[in-house]
N, C-alpha and C positions, 0 to 999 in steps of 0.2 A: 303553688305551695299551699299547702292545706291549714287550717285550721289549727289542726291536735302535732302538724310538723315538729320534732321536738328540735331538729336543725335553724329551726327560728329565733332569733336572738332578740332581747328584749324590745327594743325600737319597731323591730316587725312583729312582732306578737301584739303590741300597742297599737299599732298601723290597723292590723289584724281586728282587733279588739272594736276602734273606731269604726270600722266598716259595717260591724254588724248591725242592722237595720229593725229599726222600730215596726211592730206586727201590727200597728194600728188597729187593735182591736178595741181600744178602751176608749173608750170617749164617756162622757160622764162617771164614769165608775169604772170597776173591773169585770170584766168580761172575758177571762184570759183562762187558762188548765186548772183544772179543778183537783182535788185530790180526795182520796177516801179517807176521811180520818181515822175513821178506827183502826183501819186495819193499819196504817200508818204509824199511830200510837203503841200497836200492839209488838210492833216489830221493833219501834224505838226501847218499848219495856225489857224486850225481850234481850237485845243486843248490849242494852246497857246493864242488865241483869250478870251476862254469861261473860261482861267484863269486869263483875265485881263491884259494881256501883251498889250502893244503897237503892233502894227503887219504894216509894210509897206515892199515895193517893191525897189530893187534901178533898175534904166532901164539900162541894159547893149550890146543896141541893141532894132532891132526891135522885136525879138524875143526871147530875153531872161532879166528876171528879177531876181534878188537876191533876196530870202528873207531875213527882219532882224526883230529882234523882242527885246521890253525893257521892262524889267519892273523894277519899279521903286519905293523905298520904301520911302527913306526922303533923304535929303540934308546931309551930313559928313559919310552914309553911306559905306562903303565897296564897292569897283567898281568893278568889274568883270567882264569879255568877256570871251566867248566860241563861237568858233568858227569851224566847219566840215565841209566836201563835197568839198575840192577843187580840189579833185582827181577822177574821176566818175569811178576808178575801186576800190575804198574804200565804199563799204554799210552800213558796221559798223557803221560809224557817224554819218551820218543823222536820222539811228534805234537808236542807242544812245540816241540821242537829245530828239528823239521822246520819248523814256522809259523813258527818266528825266522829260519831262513836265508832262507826262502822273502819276508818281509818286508825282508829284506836293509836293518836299519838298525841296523847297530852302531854304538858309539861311534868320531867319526872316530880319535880319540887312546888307543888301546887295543889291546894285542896280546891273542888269545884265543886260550885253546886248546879243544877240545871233543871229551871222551867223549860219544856218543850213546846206546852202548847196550855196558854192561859185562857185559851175561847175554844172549848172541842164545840160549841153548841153554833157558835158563830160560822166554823168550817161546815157543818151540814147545809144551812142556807147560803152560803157563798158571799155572807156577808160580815162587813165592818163589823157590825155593833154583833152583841150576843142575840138569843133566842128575847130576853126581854126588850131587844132595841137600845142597851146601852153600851155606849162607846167606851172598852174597860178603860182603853187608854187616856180616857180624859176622867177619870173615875176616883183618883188615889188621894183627891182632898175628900172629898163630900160620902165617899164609899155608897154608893147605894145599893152596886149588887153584892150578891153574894161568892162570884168568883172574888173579886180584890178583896171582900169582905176577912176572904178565907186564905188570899193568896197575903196579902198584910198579917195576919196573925202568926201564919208558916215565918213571914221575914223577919217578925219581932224577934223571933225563937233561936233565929241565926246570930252569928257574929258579923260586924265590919265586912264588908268586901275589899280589900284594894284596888279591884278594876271591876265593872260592871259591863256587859256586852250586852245591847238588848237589840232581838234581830228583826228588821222591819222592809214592807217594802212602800214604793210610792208609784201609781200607777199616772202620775202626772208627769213624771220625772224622765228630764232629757238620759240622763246615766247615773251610777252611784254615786251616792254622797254621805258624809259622817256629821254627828250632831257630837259635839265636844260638850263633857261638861266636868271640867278642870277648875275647879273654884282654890283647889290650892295651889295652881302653878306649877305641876308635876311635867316632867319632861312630858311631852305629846306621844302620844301615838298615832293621831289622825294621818299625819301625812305616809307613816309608814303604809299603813292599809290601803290608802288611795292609791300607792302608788305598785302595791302587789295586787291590786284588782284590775289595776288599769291595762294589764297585760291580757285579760280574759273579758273584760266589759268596758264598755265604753264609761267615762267618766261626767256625772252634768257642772260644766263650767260654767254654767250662770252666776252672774253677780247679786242676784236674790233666788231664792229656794224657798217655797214653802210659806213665803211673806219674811225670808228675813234674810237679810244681808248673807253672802256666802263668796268665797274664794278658793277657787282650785276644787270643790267637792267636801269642802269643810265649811261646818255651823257652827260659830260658836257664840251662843244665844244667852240673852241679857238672865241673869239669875236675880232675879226680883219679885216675890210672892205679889206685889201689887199686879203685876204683868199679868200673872196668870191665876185666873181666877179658879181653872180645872184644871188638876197635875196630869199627868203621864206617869210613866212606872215610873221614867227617869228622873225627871221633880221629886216624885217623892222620896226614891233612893237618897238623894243630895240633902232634901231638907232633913231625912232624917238621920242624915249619919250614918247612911248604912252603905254609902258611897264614896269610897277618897277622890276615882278619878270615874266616869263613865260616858262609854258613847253608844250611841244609837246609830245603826249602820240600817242602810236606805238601799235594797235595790230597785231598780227600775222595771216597774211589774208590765211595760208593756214591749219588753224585749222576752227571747226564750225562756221558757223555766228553766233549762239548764243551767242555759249563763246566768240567771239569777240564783240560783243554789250553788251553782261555781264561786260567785260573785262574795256572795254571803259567808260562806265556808273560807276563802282565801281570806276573806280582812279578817276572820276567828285567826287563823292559824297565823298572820302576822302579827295579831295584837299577845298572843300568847310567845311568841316566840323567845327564848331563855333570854334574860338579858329588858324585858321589853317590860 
């Protein structure tokens, strides 16, 4: 029975999913498909353009622009951010992004907004941190560069999100996993995603993740500004109210790019799903 079988019922598609085998290429870092960003970027402009999305640039430098894109349905709407790319040795996400506009099936009753790719300088060199060596992601207190400098100023301008999607991958990581961060007790969504990825990728059932307690493929990490001395987008989404509910989805960058842009794409299209 094949893989893409659609005769597979969910237990063997999970069975399925389990099987697929880590590529061991990453030992120390990532080492795994590279992507071109530009031209990556230009096609994500292009498609979210010719679906009516708002499409602009934030200037983060002489030589580098953020893309962001909105679109927007009516006023009391559902508000929604998704956000990728702040790591340029993550591909998944920006491919993600891409296979979400490109399926073109958002929720009808929802305004979105969408960062694609928060490090394009990062993707040339194949690495974490930007062209200056800073890690955006741990960037959102102290601001030094000028991406979050510029990517912070863009979020002051928006409204509240109710749900926050930020896409990432982790090249240490047995299978996906979600980072919760629910500080008001909202119904979850983590287990839904886990459990519509888990049919296309393996899931990492470790009882610690990342240095922190985890169950099933779920984080849900202590919110204490003393803990953390340097934020993430997520931290600082929460600390500053610009997040009711949001999670950070992990795939496991030393399995296929496919199944990681599969992986990525399916827990979007769960956590949006009507009702969720």
């Amino acid at each position: 029975m094949s893989k893409t079988d659609k005769s597979c019922g969910p237990v063997d598609q999970a069975r399925i999913a389990a099987s697929i085998q880590r590529l061991g290429r990453n030992a120390g870092g990532y080492f795994g498909e590279r992507i071109a960003i530009a031209a990556v970027l230009s096609e994500l402009e292009s498609c979210a353009a010719s679906q009516g999305w708002e499409t602009g640039r934030l200037s983060a430098g002489p030589d580098v622009a953020l893309p962001v894109f909105r679109r927007w349905t009516r006023e009391g709407a559902r508000q929604i951010y998704l956000s990728t790319g702040i790591h340029g040795d993550e591909p998944a996400g920006p491919l993600a992004a891409l296979e979400l506009l490109k399926e073109n099936r958002w929720p009808a009753d929802a305004n979105l907004w969408l960062c694609p790719c928060l490090n394009p300088s990062g993707f040339l060199r194949n690495s974490r941190e930007s062209a200056a060596g800073v890690d955006l992601n741990r960037d959102y207190k102290h601001r030094r560069s000028p991406e979050v400098r510029a990517h912070i100023a863009w979020l002051e301008q928006q409204p509240a999100f109710d749900l926050c999607l930020c896409l990432h991958e982790d090249w240490e990581a047995h299978g996906f996993y979600v980072y919760e961060v629910n500080p008001m007790g909202l119904p979850s969504l983590a287990n839904r995603m886990v459990q519509a990825v888990r049919s296309i990728c393996p899931i990492d059932h470790s009882a610690e993740i990342d240095g922190r307690p985890a169950q099933d493929g779920i984080i849900r990490p202590v919110l204490d500004p003393a803990q953390r001395p340097e934020w993430p987008e997520a931290y600082y989404l929460y600390m500053n109210q610009k997040s009711r509910v949001g999670y950070t989805l992990e795939a496991p960058s030393d399995f296929p790019l496919s199944v990681r842009v599969a992986a990525l794409a399916t827990a979007v299209k769960a956590a949006l799903a009507e009702g969720g």
